[in-house]
Residue, then its C-alpha position, 0 to 999 in steps of 0.5 A: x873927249x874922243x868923237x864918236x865916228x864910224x871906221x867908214x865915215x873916219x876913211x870919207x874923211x877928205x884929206x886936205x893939202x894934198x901936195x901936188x903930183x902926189x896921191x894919199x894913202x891912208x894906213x890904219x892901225x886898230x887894236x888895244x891902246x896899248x898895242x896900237x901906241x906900242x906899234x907906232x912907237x916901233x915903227x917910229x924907231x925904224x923910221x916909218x913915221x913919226x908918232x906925232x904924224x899918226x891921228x889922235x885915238x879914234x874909238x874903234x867899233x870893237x869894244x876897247x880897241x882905238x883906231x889910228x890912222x896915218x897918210x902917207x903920199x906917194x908919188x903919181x908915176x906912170 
């Protein structure tokens, strides 16, 4: 069963093991399951990330839309 959560509680979400000299971006993808999976099964063929790295579906506040989140870090450079 999907936990029912806000988009804002999902995005307060702490984000545990951030690696060191790094800093976490979260990039979202909300939509139909069907378009959201398509999306993130395309950016795993160009090598964004692969599927597995993305959040389980989370229920979206728009009635039949799912949401999925990914976290990428980058590094701290200034």
């Amino acid at each position: 069963m999907i936990e029912q959560r806000s988009v804002l509680e999902l995005i307060k979400e702490p984000i545990i093991e951030i690696p060191q000299g790094k800093l976490p971006v979260r990039m979202i993808a909300c939509g139909i399951p069907y378009g959201v999976n398509s999306v993130i099964h395309n950016l795993h063929v160009v090598r964004f990330a692969e599927v597995a790295a993305w959040s389980p579906p989370l229920p979206s506040p728009v009635k039949g839309e799912i949401i999925r989140i990914l976290t990428r870090y980058i590094n701290i450079s200034r």
